[in-house]
Wavefront OBJ file of the C-alpha trace (Angstrom):
o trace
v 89.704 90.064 125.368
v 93.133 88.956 123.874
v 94.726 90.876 120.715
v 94.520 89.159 117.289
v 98.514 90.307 115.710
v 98.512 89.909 112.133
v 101.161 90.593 109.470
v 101.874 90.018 105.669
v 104.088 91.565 103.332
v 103.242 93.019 99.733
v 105.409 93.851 96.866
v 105.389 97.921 96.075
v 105.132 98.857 92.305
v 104.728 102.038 90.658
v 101.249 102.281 91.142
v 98.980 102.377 94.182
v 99.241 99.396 95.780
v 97.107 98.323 98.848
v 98.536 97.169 101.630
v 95.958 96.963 103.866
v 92.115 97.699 104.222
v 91.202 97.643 108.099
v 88.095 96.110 108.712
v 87.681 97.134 112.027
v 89.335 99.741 114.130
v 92.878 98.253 113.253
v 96.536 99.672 114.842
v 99.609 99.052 112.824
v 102.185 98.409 114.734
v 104.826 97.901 112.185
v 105.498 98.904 108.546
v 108.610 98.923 107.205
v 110.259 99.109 103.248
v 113.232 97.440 102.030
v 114.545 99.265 98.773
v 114.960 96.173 97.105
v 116.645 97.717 94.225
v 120.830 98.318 93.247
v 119.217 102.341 93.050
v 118.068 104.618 94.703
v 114.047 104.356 94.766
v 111.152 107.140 95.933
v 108.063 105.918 97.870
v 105.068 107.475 98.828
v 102.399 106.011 101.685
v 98.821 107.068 101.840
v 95.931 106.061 104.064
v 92.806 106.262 102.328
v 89.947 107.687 104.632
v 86.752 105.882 104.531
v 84.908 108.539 106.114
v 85.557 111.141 103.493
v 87.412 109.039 100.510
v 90.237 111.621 101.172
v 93.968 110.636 100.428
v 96.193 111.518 102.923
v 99.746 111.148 103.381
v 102.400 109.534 105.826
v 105.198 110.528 103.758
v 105.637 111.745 99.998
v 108.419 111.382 97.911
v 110.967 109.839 100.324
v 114.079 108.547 99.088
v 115.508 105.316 100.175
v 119.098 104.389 98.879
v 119.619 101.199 97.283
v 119.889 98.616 99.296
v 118.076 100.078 102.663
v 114.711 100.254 104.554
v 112.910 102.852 106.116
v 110.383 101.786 109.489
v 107.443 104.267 109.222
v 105.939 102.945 112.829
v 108.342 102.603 115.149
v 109.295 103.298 118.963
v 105.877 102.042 120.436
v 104.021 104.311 117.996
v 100.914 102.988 116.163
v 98.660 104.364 113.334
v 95.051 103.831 114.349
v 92.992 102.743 110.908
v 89.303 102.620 111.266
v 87.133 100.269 109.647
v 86.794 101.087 105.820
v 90.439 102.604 105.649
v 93.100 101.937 102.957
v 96.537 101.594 103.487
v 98.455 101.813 100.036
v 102.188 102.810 98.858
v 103.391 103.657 95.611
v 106.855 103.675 94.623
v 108.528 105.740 91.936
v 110.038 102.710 90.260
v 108.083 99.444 89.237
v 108.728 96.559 91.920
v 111.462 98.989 93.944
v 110.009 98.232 97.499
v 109.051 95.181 99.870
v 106.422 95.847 102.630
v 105.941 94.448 105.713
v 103.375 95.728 107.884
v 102.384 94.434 111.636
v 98.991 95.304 113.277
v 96.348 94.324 115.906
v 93.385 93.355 114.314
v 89.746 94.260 115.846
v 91.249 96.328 119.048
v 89.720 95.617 122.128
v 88.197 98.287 124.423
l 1 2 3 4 5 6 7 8 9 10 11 12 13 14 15 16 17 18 19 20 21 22 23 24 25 26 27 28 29 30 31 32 33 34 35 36 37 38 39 40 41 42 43 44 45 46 47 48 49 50 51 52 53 54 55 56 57 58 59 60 61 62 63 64 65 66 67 68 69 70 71 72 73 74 75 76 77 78 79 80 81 82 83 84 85 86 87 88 89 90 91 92 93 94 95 96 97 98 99 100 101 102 103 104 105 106 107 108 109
């Protein structure tokens, strides 16, 4: 079975904003932030848990200078969502981030 890649990007504000919500067993492949900002701008990324509604976080009050991007997944790593899961950010400033994530959509067995 061939591998459906998907990607979009969302604009991060200072509330929770989803980025994704896997509806299927999902694997991002990429997600990265551009500080889109002339400051210096905090972000946090969480991955709601469908199986418990738990928030959990990937990081927590990172800072990313002005001007600069941070890759969560990178080096052939992947975070494996299963169906139901939320993937959200929230930065510490209104509109401070861009998001693009990359992922394989339904993954085969």
């Amino acid at each position: 079975m061939a591998q459906d890649f998907e990607s979009e990007g969302k604009r991060i504000t200072d509330s929770a904003t989803t980025i994704l919500t896997a509806n299927s067993d999902d694997a991002v492949v990429g997600l990265r932030f551009a500080n889109i900002l002339t400051t210096t701008a905090t972000l946090d990324v969480i991955i709601n848990d469908a199986g418990d509604s738990t928030d959990r976080y990937l990081i927590k009050g990172v800072s990313v200078p002005a001007s600069s991007s941070i890759e969560l997944v990178q080096g052939g790593s992947k975070i494996i969502l299963q169906n139901g899961d939320v993937l959200k950010a929230q930065a510490g400033t209104a509109n401070a981030f861009d998001c693009w994530v990359s992922r394989v959509d339904a993954i085969s067995t």
